[in-house]
VODREN-630659 format. One record per residue (C-alpha): residue in three letters; x, y, z. Coordinates in steps of 0.25 Angstrom, whole numbers, padded with zeros to 4 digits, always signed. Example, Ala and Ser with C-alpha at 12.3 -4.5 7.8 and 13.67 -1.06 7.14 Angstrom:
2
Ala+0049-0018+0031Ser+0055-0004+0029
! end
This chain:
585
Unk+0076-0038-0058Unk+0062-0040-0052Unk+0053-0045-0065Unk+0041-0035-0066Unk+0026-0040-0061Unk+0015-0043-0073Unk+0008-0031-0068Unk+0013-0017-0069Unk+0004-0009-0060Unk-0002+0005-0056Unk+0003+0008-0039Unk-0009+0002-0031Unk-0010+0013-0021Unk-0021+0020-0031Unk-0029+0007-0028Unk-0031+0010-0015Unk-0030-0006-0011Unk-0023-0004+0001Unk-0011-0014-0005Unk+0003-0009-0003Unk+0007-0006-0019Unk+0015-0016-0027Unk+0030-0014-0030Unk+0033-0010-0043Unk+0044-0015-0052Unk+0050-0001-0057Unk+0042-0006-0073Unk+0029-0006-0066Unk+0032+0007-0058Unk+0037+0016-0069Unk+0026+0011-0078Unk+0016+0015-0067Unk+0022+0030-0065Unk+0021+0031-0080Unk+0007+0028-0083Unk-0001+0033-0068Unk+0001+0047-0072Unk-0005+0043-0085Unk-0018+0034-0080Unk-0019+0048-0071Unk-0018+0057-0082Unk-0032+0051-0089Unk-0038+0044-0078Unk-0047+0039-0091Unk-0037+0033-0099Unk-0039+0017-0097Unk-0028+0013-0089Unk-0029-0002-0091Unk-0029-0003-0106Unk-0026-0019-0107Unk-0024-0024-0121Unk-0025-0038-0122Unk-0025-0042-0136Unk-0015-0052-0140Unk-0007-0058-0151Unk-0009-0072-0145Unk+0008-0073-0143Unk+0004-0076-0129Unk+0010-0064-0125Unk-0004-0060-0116Unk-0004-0070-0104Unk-0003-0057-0096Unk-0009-0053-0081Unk-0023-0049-0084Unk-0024-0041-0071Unk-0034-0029-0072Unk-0033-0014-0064Unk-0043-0004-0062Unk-0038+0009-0066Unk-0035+0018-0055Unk-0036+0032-0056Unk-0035+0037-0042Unk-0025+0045-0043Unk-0029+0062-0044Unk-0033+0069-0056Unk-0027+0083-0061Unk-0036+0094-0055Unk-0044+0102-0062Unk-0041+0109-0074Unk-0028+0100-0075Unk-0022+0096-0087Unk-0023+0081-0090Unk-0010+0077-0092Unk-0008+0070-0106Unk-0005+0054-0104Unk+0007+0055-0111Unk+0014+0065-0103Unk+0025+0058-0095Unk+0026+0046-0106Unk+0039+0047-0114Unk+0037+0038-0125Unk+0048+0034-0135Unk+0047+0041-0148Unk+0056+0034-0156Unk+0052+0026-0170Unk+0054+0011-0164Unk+0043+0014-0151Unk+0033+0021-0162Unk+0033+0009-0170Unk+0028+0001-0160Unk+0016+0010-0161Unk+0012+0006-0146Unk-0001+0012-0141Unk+0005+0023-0132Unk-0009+0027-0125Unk-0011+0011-0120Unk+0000+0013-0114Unk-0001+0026-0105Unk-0016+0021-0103Unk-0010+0008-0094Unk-0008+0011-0079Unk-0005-0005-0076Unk+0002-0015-0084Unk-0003-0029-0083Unk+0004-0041-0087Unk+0016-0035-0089Unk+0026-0047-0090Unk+0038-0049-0079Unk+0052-0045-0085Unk+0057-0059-0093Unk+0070-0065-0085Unk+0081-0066-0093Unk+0086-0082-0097Unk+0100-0077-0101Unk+0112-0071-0095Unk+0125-0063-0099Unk+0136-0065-0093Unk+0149-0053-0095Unk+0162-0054-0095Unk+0166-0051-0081Unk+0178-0044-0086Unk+0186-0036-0097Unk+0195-0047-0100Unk+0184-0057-0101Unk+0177-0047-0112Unk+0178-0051-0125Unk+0170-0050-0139Unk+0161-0062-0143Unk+0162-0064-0158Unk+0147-0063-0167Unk+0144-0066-0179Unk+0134-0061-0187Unk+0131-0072-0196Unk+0137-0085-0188Unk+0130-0088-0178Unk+0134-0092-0164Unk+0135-0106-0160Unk+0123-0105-0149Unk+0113-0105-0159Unk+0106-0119-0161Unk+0095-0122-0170Unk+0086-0133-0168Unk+0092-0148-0166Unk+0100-0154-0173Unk+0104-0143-0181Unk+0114-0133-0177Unk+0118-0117-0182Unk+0129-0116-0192Unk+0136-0104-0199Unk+0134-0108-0214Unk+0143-0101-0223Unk+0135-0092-0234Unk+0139-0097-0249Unk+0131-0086-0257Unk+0118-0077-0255Unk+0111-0070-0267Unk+0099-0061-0266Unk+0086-0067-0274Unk+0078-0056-0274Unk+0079-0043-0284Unk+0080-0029-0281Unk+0066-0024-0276Unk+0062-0037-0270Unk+0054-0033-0259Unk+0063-0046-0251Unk+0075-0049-0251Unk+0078-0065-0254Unk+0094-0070-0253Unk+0098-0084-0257Unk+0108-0090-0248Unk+0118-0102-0250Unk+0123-0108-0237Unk+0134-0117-0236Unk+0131-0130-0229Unk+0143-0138-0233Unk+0147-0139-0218Unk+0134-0140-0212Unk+0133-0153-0202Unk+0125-0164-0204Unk+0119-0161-0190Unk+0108-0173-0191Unk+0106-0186-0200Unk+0097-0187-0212Unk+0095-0171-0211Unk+0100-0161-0222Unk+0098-0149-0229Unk+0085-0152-0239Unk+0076-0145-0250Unk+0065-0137-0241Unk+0073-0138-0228Unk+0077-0126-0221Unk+0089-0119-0214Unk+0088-0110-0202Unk+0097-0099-0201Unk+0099-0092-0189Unk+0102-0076-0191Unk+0109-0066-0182Unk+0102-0051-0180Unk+0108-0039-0188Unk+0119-0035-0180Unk+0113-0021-0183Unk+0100-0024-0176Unk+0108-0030-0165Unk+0116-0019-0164Unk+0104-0009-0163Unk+0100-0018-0152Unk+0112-0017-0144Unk+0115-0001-0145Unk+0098+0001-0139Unk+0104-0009-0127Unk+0115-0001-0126Unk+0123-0013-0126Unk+0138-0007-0131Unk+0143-0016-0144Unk+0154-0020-0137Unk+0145-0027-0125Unk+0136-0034-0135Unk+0151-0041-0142Unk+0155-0045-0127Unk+0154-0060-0126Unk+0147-0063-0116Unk+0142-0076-0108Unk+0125-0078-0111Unk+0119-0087-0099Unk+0106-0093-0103Unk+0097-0100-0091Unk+0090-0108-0102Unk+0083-0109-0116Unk+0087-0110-0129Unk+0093-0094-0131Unk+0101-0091-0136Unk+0101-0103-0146Unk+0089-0106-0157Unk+0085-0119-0151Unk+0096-0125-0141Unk+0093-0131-0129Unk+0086-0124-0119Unk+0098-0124-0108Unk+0106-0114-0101Unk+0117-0108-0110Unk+0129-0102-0107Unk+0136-0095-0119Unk+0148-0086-0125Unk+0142-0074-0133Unk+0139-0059-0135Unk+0127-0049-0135Unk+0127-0047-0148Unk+0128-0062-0152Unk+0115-0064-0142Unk+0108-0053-0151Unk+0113-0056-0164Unk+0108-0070-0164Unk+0099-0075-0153Unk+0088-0066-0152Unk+0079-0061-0162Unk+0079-0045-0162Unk+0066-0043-0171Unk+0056-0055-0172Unk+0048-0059-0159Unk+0056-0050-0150Unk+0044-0043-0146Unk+0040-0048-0132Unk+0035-0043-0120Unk+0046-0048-0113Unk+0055-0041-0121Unk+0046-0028-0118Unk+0046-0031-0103Unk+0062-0032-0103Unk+0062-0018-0111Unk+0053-0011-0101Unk+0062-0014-0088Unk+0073-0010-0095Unk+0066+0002-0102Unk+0073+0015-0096Unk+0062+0024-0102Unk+0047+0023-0093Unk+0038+0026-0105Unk+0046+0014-0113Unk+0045+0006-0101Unk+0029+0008-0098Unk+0028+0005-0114Unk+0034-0008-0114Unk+0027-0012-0100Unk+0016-0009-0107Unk+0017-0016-0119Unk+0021-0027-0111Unk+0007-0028-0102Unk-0006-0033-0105Unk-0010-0018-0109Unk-0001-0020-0121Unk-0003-0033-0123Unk-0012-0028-0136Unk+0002-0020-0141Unk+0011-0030-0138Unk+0005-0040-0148Unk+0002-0031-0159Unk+0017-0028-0160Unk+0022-0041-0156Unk+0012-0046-0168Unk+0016-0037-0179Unk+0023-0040-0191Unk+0036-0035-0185Unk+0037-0035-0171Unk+0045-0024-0162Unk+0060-0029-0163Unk+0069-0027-0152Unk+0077-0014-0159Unk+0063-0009-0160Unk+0059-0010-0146Unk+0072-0006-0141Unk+0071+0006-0150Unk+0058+0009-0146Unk+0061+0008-0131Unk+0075+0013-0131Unk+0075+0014-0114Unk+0075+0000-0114Unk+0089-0007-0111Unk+0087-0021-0106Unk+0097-0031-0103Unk+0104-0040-0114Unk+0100-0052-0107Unk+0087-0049-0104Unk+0083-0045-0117Unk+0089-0056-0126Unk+0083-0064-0116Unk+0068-0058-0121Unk+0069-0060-0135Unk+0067-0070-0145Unk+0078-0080-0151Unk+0083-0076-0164Unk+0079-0090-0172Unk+0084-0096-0185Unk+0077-0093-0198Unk+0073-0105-0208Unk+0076-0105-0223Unk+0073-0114-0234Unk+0083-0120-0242Unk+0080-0114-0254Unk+0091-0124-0263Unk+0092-0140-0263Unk+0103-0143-0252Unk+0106-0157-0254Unk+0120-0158-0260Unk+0119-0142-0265Unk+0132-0138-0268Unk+0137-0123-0274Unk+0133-0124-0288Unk+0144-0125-0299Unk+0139-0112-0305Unk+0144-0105-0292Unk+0157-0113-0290Unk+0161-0110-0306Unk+0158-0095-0303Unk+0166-0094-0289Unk+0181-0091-0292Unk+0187-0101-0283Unk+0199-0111-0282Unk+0195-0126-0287Unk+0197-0132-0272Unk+0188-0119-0267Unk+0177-0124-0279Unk+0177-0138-0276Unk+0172-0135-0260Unk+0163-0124-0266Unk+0156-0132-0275Unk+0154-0143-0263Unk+0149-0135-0254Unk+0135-0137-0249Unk+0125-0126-0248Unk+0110-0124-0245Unk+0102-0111-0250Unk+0091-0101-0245Unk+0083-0090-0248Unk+0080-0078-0237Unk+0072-0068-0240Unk+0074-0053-0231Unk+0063-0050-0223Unk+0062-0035-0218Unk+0052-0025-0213Unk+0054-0012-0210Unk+0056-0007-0197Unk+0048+0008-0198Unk+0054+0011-0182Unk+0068+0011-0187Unk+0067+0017-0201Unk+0059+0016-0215Unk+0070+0008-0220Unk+0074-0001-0208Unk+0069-0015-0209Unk+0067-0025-0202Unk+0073-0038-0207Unk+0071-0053-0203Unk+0082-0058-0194Unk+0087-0070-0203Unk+0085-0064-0216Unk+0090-0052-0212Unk+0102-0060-0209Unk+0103-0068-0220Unk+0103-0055-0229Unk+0115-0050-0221Unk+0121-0064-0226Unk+0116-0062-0237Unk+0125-0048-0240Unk+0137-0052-0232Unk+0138-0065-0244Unk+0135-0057-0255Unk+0146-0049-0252Unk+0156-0059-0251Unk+0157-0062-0234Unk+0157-0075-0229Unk+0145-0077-0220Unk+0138-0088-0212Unk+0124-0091-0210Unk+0119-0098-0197Unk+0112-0108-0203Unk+0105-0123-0196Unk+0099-0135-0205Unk+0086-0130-0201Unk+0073-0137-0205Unk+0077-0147-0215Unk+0063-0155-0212Unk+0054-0144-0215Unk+0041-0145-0225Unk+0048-0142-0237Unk+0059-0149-0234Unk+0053-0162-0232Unk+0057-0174-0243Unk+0048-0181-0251Unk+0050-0195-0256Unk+0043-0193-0269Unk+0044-0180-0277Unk+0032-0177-0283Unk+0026-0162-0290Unk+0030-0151-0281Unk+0024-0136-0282Unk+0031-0127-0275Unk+0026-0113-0269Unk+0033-0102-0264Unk+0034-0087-0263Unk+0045-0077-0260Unk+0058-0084-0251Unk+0048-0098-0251Unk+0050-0102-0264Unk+0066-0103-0260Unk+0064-0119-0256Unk+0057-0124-0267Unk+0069-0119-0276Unk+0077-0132-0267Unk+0066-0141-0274Unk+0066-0137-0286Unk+0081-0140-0286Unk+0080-0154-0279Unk+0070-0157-0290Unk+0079-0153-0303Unk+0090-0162-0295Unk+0081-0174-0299Unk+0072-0171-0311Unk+0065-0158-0319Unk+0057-0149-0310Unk+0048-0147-0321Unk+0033-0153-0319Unk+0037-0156-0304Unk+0040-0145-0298Unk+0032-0132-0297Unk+0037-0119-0290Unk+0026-0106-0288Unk+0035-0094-0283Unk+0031-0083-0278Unk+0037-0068-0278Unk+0035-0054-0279Unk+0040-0052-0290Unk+0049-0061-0297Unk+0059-0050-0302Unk+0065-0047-0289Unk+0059-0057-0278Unk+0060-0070-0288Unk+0067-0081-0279Unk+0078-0092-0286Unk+0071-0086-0301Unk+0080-0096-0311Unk+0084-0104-0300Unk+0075-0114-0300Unk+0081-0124-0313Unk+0077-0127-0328Unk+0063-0127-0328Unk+0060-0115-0319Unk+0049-0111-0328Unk+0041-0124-0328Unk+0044-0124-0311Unk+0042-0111-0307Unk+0032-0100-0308Unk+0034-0086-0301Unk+0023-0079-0296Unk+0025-0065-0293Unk+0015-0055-0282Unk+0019-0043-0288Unk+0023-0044-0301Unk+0020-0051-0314Unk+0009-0061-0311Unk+0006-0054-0298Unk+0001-0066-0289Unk+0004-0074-0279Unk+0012-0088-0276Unk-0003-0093-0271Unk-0010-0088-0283Unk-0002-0094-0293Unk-0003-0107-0285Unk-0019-0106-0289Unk-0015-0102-0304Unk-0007-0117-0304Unk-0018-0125-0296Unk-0017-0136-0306Unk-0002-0138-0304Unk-0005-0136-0288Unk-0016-0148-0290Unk-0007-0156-0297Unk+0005-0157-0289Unk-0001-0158-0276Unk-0012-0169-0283Unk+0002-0177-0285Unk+0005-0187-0273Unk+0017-0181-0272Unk+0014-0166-0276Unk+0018-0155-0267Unk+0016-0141-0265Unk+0027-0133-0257Unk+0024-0120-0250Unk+0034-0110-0245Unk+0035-0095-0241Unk+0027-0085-0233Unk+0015-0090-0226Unk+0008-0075-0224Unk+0004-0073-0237Unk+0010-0085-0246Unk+0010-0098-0239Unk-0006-0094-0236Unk-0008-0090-0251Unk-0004-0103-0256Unk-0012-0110-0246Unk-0023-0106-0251Unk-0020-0106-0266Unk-0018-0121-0264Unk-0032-0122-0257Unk-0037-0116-0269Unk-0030-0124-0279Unk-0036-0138-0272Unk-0050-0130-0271Unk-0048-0129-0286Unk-0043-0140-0292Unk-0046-0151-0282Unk-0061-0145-0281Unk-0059-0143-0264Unk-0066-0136-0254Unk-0059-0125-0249Unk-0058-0135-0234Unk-0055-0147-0244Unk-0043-0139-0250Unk-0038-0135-0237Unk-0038-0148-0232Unk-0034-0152-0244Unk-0020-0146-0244Unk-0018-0149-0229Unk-0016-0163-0232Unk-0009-0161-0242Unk+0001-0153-0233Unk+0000-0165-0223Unk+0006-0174-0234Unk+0018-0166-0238Unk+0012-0162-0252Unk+0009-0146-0247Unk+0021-0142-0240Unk+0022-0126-0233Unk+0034-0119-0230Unk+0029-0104-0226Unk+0034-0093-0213
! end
């Protein structure tokens, strides 16, 4: 197929040029038809309303061609009606295209598109059975990934049994926070000297809802049966369908479904204009075409960012929804839209040598050969807290979840019930800030709110390994309220009281983590005066990780008498030498 031109223009015989007229990809020409009877309906509408705002994505780097309008063509007689601009415009009505509140008038006020982008060539090819007998069903998994996928070197994907989940949050939580124990007994030493460690990370790589991929497939009107078909996938190059493998050609056995279910992202950063250029050649529907050309031009260039910038973007489902004449090819469109990447989460335990604790084993009916390998199994620990929004376009009570933690609380429901179940899991960032080893273990403060605190739990355990936490170890913990939304509460040893304070936003002392962190400025001063003090930070950088920043500012403006500059500078240096540490997202 011919790709499109970057200009989709008006016919030129209005202009009078004397230039034989340009040939027009059948895009350009049923966008034209739609909007001439509209720019000769109000001759004084502007026809070239060019919206060049930008969200500085560099999405913009468009043509920047001008036109004059051209109104040559008649004008109703007199005493004729005016025909209204909406009159042959058929636009959708459904819920998904209203919430993309798109302005509707821009768009019938645009005679000529500019810098609309040519139709992206696909990189990947599917390759079918060419017979019944060669048909066959290609086995997916919803929780073990496929072997594909390759994290970043040396580390490789592997499907980690699940020991045990629990919820740690309470009934009315606003979120939801499951603790997770993951078995590691088996995991490969995949390189030297490197291991699981107090701060370090794991990445887990998650699989769409198989609902969500199943909405997908019934707006393609791809047929379940088709989307389990094993089938060859042809790639000319890059790293898709795997996270960060070579960049090669790839030749390899799988199925639709498997392609959507884990190597493209269906709701975070799908909303592209390549993505809306491949939905408009293959919209069926011309109002639903000329909506998407436009959104895709420089006259919607103001549009496309405000949505692609909003807290949550247009997902696929929504823009298949919303433009239901739209059927594009499998191919191409997988080949448009992100990769579905691996999610990073803190240990939230001490790994080195953790074993199932005796309490468990006692408590598990089992036979004595069956204890013996329990209690030498190896496990590492996380927290995951839910994160959801609701989706208004599908219903009040449709919301829209994070892709891994969405995941992991399907994980989470299948374990609590009894089923064996595996987790995708890689070894992940074991050389991160918090992770990092010190050779001498001095005063440590400890500040975290909501799923951030999770990490520090893993120190506070290496320290009771060794000696007393108390008068060395400082843990501020943040919440909403500590009824429901308390993290690891009575988990955190003997002397939690002397450790720990919890500081709860909306209930008891009402105030936040960074409030409290000016309430204790002398304990602040002291433990980063120490030559080995340090001060940990960990959790949400939008209102958190920005708080305590400044709270700390303000405990060196007070207690080391410092300019506000002084301070700033102040606790840079004292980040460049290990002792302020940041983990926040």
């Amino acid at each position: 197929m011919t790709s499109s031109s970057s200009t989709i223009s008006l016919p030129e015989h209005s202009r009078n040029t004397g230039l034989s007229s340009p040939q027009l990809t059948p895009l350009a020409a049923d966008f034209t038809r739609a909007v001439t009877a509209l720019a000769v309906a109000d001759p004084q509408l502007n026809v070239n309303d060019a919206d060049s705002e930008c969200c500085g994505g560099s999405c913009c780097f468009l043509s920047t061609t001008t036109m004059t309008p051209d109104y040559s063509a008649p004008s109703s007689g007199p005493g004729t009606p005016v025909p209204s601009p909406h009159a042959s415009v058929d636009f959708p009505t459904d819920r998904a295209f209203d919430s993309l509140s798109l302005p509707l008038s821009k768009v019938m006020r645009t005679c000529r598109l500019l810098g609309v982008p040519s139709l992206p060539l696909s990189n990947i090819e599917i390759v079918w059975p060419t017979d019944a007998l060669q048909e066959k069903e290609h086995t997916n998994d919803n929780f073990a990934a496929p072997s594909y996928l390759t994290p970043h070197f040396p580390y490789d994907v592997h499907n980690v049994p699940v020991l045990a989940t629990r919820l740690l949050t309470g009934p009315g939580a606003i979120k939801r926070t499951y603790h997770f124990d993951l078995d590691v007994t088996n995991y490969p030493d995949e390189m030297q000297g490197v291991d699981f460690r107090v701060g370090g990370a794991v990445g887990i790589c998650p699989a769409n809802d198989p609902i969500l991929v199943d909405d997908i497939f019934r707006r393609l009107g791809i047929l379940e049966r088709d989307s389990n078909l094993e089938i060859t996938l042809v790639t000319k190059g890059g790293r898709w369908p795997t996270i960060w493998g070579e960049d090669k050609p790839r030749r390899l056995r799988t199925s639709m479904r498997e392609i959507l279910t884990w190597t493209v992202d269906l709701n975070n950063s799908v909303f592209s204009k390549s993505l809306l250029r491949v939905l408009a050649e293959y919209s069926s529907n011309k109002s639903e075409r000329m909506i998407l050309s436009w959104l895709c031009s420089r006259q919607g260039q103001s549009t496309f960012c405000n949505l692609r910038s909003a807290p949550y973007p247009p997902t696929l489902l929504q823009l298949l929804s919303a433009f239901p004449s739209s059927s594009p090819p499998f191919a191409l469109l997988v080949s448009v839209l992100p990769t579905l990447m691996p999610r990073f989460y803190s240990l939230s335990s001490d790994p080195i040598h953790d074993t199932m604790p005796e309490n468990v084993v006692n408590l598990t009916k089992i036979t004595c050969e069956e204890r013996e390998r329990v209690s030498s199994i190896r496990k590492v620990e996380v927290a995951v807290t839910v994160h959801e929004a609701v989706e208004s376009w599908r219903g009040e009570l449709t919301v829209r979840p994070g892709n891994c933690s969405a995941f992991l609380e399907r994980v989470a429901q299948l374990t609590m019930t009894n089923q064996k179940v595996t987790v995708p899991m890689f070894r992940g960032l074991q050389a991160n800030p918090l992770a990092r080893e010190f050779r001498h273990d001095g005063p440590m403060l400890l500040i975290g709110a909501g799923v951030g605190i999770s990490p520090f739990r893993g120190f506070v355990q290496r320290r009771l390994k060794n000696a007393n936490c108390k008068n060395k170890v400082w843990v501020l913990q943040g919440c909403r309220d500590s009824l429901v939304d308390e993290l690891y509460a009575g988990e955190w040893g003997v002397d939690d009281g002397d450790v720990r304070k919890v500081v709860e936003s909306r209930s008891g002392t009402k105030k936040y983590v960074q409030d409290e962190v000016v309430d204790q400025s002398a304990l602040v001063w002291s433990v980063i005066s120490h030559p080995e003090g340090r001060v940990f930070v960990c959790g949400s950088s939008k209102r958190m990780g920005r708080g305590v920043e400044e709270a700390l500012k303000a405990v060196a403006k007070k207690e080391g008498n410092m300019t506000t500059e002084d301070a700033d500078e102040f606790w840079k240096e004292k980040e460049r030498a290990w002792q302020y540490i940041i983990e926040t997202w």
